[in-house]
C-alpha positions, 0 to 999 in steps of 0.5 A, a space after each residue: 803514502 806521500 813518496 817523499 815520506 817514503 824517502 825519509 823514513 828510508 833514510 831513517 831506517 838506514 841510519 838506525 831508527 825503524 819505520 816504526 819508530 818513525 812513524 811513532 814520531 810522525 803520527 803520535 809525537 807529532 814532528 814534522 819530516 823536515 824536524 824528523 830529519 834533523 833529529 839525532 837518531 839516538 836522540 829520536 830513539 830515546 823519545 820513542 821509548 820514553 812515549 814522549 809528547 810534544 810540549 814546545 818548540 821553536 825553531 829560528 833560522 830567519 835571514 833578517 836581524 830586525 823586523 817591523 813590528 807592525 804595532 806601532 812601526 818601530 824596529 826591534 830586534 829580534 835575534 842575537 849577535 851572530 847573523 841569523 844568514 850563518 846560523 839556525 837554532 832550534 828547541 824542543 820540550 818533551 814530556 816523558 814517561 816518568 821513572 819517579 814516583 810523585 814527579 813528572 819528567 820532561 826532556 829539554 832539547 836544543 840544537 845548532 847548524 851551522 849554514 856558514 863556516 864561521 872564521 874562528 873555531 874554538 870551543 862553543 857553548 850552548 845552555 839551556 836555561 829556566 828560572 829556579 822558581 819553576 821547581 824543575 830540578 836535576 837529576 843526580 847521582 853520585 854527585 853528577 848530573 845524569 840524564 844528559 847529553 850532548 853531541 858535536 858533528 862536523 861537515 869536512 868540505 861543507 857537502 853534506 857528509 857528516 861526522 859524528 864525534 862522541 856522545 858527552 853524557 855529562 854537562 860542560 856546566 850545570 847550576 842547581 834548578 837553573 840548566 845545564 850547557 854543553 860545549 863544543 870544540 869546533 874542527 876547521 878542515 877547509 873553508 867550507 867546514 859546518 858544524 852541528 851539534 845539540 844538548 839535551 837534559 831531562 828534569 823532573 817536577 812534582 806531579 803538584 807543581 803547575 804553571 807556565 814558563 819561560 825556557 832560555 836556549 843560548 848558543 855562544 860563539 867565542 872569538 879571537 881567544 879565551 873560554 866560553 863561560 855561563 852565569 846564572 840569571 833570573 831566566 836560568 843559565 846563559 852565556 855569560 857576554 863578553 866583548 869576545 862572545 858572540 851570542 843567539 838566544 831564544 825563548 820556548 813557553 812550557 805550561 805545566 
């Protein structure tokens, strides 16, 4: 076995998840090390009791703004507002062991890190997006969306010992059949404070409904003063922009 396998799944084992479940998302699931590693422990402990499998994923962490399309030589851009060198974004779709007869489940994932420590620290947002016409639908009770989550951790001095804060189990914003958003009260301790954090929702479709779509992550950054809001789009819930809201946004493709 390659030792720096053997490290990681060490690592893993002493932060809660078992060499077993480890090797579950390694071998079955299909992760890499390096996204094992990035995966909240109760996060990656829930895939591995859902049976989950790899549908998409995507992650964006390029040190560039614009790149050449080499199709035609024009420039396009490709990322958002924020500097792709202070920010990595990633996302992931699971489909799960369904729990409702005649739909099936999947797990939507998104999740930040900051590389820089960003001049202002207020509250950030991030969505997960997809249009109404897919037939995804959110789970409920009492009122509420359930299956949720989301989670803010920081790095005091920017030197790799992070703090977690509590678990959010109920979306900061929600739209029927569009997303959901989390959001995330970013703590400045020093110069060097990083940020990380991630949503994640569970939804459900009929066993019936099949095609192919287009999932919307969006991380807004606020600046200066005021609150981060969404609006519901063609492609689901995003940020809603403004001249004080800096934005990064990716798209993943789910066929089902």
């Amino acid at each position: 076995m390659d030792f720096a396998l053997v490290v990681h799944a060490a690592e893993k084992e002493q932060e809660g998840l078992t060499k077993k479940e480890y090797d579950y998302l390694l071998n079955v699931v299909g992760h890499t090390e390096e996204e094992i590693k990035e995966l909240p422990v109760e996060v990656a402990k829930e895939l591995v009791s859902n049976k989950a499998e790899l549908k998409s994923t995507k992650t964006v962490y390029e040190n560039i703004e614009q790149e050449n399309d080499e199709s035609n030589g024009e420039q396009v851009s490709i990322l958002g507002t924020i500097p792709s060198a202070d920010i990595q974004l990633g996302g992931t779709v699971y489909k799960v062991t369904s729990d409702r007869s005649g739909y099936n489940k999947y797990y939507m994932y998104g999740n930040y890190r900051w590389l820089k420590s960003p001049f202002y620290t207020l509250v950030d947002k991030m969505t997960i997006g997809f249009p109404s016409s897919s037939g995804f639908i959110l789970p409920t009770s009492n009122g509420s969306i359930t299956q949720h989550q989301h989670r803010y951790s920081y790095d005091f001095y920017g030197n790799g010992k992070w703090v977690d804060t509590a678990i959010k189990y109920s979306p900061s914003d929600w739209s029927a059949n569009a997303g959901v958003a989390g959001s995330y009260d970013l703590r400045k301790f020093s110069d060097f404070t990083l940020h990380k954090g991630y949503v994640g929702q569970y939804v459900y479709v009929r066993n019936t409904t099949h095609g192919d779509m287009n999932i919307k992550l969006e991380y807004g950054h606020k600046s200066i003063s005021g609150a981060i809001t969404v609006s519901v789009y063609p492609a689901g819930l995003g940020i809603t922009p403004t001249t004080t809201t800096d934005t990064k946004s990716y798209a993943l493709t789910l066929t089902y």
